[in-house]
C-alpha positions in Angstrom: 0.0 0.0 0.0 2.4 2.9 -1.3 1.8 6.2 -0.7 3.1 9.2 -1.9 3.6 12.7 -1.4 4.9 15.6 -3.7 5.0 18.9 -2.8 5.4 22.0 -4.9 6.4 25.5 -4.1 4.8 26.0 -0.6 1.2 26.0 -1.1 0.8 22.8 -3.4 0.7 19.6 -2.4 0.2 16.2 -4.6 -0.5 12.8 -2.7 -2.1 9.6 -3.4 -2.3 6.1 -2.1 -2.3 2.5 -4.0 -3.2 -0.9 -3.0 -2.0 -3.5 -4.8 -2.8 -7.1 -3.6 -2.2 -10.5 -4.7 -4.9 -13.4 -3.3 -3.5 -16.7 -3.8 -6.0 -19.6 -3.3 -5.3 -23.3 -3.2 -7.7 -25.5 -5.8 -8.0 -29.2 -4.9 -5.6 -31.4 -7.2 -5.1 -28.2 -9.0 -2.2 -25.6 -8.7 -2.8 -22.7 -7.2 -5.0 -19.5 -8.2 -3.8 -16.3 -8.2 -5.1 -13.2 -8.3 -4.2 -9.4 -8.9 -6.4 -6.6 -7.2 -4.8 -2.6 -7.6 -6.7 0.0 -6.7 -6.0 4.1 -6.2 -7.3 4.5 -2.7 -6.9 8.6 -3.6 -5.5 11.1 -6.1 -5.6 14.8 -5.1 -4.5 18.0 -5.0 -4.0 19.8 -2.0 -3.7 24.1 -2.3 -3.0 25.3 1.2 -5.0 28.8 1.0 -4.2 30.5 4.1 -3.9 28.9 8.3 -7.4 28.2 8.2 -8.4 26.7 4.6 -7.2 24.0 2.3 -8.7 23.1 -1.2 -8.9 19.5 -2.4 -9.7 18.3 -5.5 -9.4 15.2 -6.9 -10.0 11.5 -5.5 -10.4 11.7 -2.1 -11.0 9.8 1.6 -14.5 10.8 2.4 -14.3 12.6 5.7 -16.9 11.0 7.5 -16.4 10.1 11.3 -13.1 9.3 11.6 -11.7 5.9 11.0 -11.9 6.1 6.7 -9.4 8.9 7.2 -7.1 8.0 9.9 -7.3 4.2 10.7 -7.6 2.3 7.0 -4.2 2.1 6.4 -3.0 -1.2 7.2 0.2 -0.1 9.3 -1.9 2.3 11.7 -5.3 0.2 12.4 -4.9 -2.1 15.5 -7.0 -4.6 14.0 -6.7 -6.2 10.0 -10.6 -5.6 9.4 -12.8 -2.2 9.7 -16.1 -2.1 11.6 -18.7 -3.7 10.3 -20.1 0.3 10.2 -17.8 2.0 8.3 -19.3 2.2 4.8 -22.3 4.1 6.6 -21.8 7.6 5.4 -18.4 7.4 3.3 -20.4 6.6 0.0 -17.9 3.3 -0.5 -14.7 5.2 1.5 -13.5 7.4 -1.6 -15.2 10.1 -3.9 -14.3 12.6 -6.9 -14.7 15.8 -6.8 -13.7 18.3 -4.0 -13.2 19.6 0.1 -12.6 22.7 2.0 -11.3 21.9 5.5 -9.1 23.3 7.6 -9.0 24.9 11.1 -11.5 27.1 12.7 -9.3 28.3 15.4 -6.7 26.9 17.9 -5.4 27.6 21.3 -3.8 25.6 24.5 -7.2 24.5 25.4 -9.0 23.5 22.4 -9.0 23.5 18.7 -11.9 23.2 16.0 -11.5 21.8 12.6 -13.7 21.1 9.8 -14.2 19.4 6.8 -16.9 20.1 3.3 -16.9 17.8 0.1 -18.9 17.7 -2.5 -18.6 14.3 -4.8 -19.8 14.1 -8.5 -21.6 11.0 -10.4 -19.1 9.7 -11.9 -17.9 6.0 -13.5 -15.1 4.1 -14.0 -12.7 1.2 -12.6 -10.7 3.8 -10.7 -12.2 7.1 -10.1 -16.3 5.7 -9.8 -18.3 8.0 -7.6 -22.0 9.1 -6.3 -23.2 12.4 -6.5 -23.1 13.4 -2.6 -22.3 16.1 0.2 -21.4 16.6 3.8 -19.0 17.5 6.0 -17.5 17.0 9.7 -17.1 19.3 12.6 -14.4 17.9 15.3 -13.1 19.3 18.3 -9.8 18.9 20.0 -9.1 19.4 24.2 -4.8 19.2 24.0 -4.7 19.3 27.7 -6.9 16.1 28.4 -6.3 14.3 25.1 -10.3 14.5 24.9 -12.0 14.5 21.0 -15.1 14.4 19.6 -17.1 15.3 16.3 -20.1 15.4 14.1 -20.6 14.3 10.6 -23.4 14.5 8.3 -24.2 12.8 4.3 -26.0 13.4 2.0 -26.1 11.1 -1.1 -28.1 12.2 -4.0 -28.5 8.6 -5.5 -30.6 5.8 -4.8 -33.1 6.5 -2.0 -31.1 9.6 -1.3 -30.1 8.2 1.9 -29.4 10.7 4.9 -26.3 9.5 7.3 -25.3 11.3 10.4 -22.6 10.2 13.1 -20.4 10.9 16.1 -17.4 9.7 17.3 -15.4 10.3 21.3 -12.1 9.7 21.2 -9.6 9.5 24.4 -5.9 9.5 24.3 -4.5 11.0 28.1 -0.9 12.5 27.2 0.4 10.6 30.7 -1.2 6.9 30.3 -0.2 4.3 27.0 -4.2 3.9 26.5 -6.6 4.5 24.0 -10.2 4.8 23.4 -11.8 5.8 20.3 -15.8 5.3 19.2 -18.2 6.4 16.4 -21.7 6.1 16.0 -23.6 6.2 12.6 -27.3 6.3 11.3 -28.5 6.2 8.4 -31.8 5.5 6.4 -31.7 1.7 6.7 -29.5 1.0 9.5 -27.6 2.2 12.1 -24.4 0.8 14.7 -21.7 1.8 16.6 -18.1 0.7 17.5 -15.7 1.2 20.4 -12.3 0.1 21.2 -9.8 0.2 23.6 -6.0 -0.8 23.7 -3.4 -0.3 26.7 0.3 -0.7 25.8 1.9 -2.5 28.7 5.0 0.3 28.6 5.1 0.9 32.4 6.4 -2.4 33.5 9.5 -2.2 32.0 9.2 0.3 29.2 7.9 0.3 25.4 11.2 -1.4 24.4 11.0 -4.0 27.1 9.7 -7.5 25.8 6.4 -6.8 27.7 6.7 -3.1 26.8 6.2 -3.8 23.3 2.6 -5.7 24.0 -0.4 -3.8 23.7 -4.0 -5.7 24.6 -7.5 -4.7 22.4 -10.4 -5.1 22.8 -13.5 -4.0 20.0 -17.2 -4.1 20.7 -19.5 -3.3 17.9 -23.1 -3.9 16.6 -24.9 -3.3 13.6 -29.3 -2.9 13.7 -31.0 -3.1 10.8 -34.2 -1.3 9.7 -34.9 -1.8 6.6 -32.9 -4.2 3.9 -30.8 -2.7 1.7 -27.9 -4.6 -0.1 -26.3 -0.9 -0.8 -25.3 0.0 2.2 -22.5 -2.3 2.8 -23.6 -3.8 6.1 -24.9 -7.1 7.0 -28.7 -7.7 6.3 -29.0 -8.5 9.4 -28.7 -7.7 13.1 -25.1 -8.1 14.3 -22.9 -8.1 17.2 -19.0 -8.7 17.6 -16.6 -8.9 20.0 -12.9 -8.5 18.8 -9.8 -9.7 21.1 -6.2 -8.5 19.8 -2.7 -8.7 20.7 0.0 -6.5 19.1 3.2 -6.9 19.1 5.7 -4.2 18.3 8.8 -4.9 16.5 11.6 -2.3 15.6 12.4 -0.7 12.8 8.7 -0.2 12.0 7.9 -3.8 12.0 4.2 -4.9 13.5 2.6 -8.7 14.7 -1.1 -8.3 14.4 -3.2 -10.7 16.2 -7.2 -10.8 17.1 -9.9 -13.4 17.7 -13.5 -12.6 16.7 -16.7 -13.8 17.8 -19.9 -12.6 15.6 -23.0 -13.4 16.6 -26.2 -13.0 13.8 -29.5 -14.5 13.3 -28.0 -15.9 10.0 -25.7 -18.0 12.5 -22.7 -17.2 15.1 -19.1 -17.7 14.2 -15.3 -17.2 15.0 -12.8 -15.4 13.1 -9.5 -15.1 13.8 -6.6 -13.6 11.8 -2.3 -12.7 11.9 -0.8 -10.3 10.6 2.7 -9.1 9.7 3.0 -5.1 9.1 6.0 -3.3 7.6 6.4 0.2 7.0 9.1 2.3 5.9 9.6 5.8 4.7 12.0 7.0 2.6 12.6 10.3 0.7 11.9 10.2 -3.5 14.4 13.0 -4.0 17.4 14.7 -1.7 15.8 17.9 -0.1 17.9 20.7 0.3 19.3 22.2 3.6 17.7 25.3 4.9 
């Protein structure tokens, strides 16, 4: 999942993010299948007006709630899967056509951002996207680590389906623990999802063998109201609880556990899934000293 970011003059800024995966699938008394899947996550431009606007255009993250922006790439997520939620409101996660966000104003004891888009109808492999609008409204309390927002979308397709949502996070400056939550509703269904990890860094410090662990645990559910196969969520009611285990390697390197159990009226089941993360970052061209 490569990203990329080019910037140009001072107030320009290109970036976009790939996925490219390969599913390989053993066939009984056959070889193996394979399979190639590549897809632009986004493709914009970013024109950084003044301190409290920037203009997007392009293929975009829809900035709805807060996990399709900030927890969807594989190396930050604590957990290989989103919730079962997160399609509610980002009109299938990506959209063409442009933002304003920015910063409404920011001191030492809070700061308020926003976020407006406006997607166009438009088709393709890559760049598909439903005419929508909406926006988010977060705020920020530095001193406690305290957030929580609003979001709102429209979609213009369809049923012209109406989604709203909220989301709490908590991340204290002086404890390794996390807490981050959303809550979505929409036409035909609504759910929430919370979760909590706690890096064990206080018994003998993040680069200690136990320092490196960090404990999760994910609750969600899912209520259906009316059926709808658009939406991206289960048809029916559904409930999961999510157990992980990190582990956290040097030099960027990640061990991604988690056991699942889903319960449904189409039948309970158990999930679980491993996972190795890499990142690295490295410059595309020599910068100059200042």
């Amino acid at each position: 999942m490569p990203v990329g970011i080019l910037p140009v003059k001072q107030r320009f800024v290109f970036e976009t993010r790939a996925l490219f995966l390969e599913d390989i699938t053993p066939r009984t008394g056959k070889s193996y299948k394979t399979r190639l899947i590549k897809n632009v996550n986004y493709l914009q431009a970013d024109y950084l007006a003044n301190a409290h606007l920037t203009l997007v255009a392009g293929k975009f993250l829809t900035p709805f709630a807060t996990y399709n922006e900030r927890l969807s790439p594989l190396w930050i997520g604590n957990f290989q899967d989103g919730p079962l939620l997160v399609s509610l409101g980002t009109n299938g996660s990506t959209g063409v056509g442009g933002q304003a966000r920015g910063s409404v104003f920011a001191n030492n004891a809070v700061a308020v951002d926003y976020a407006a888009f406006f997607q166009a109808n438009v088709s393709g492999t890559q760049f598909a996207s439903s005419r929508a609008t909406g926006g988010r409204i977060n705020f920020y309390l530095p001193p406690s680590g305290f957030e929580f927002g609003a979001s709102y979308d429209h979609m213009f397709e369809g049923l012209h389906p109406d989604t709203s949502g909220v989301h709490v996070w908590w991340e204290p400056h002086n404890v390794p623990l996390t807490v981050r939550s959303e809550y979505a509703h929409s036409t035909n269904a609504h759910g929430y999802w919370i979760e909590t990890g706690y890096r064990l860094a206080r018994i003998n410090g993040e680069n200690g063998f136990f320092g490196r662990l960090e404990p999760l645990f994910r609750m969600q559910q899912t209520f259906r109201i009316h059926p709808d196969a658009t939406d991206g969520l289960p048809s029916v009611n559904t409930q999961r609880v999510d157990f992980g285990l990190d582990y956290y390697l040097p030099h960027e390197i990640r061990i991604i556990s988690s056991y699942t159990r889903q319960f449904a009226s189409s039948g309970n089941s158990n999930i679980w899934n491993t996972e190795l993360v890499y990142r690295f970052l490295a410059p595309a061209w020599p910068g100059r000293k200042r």
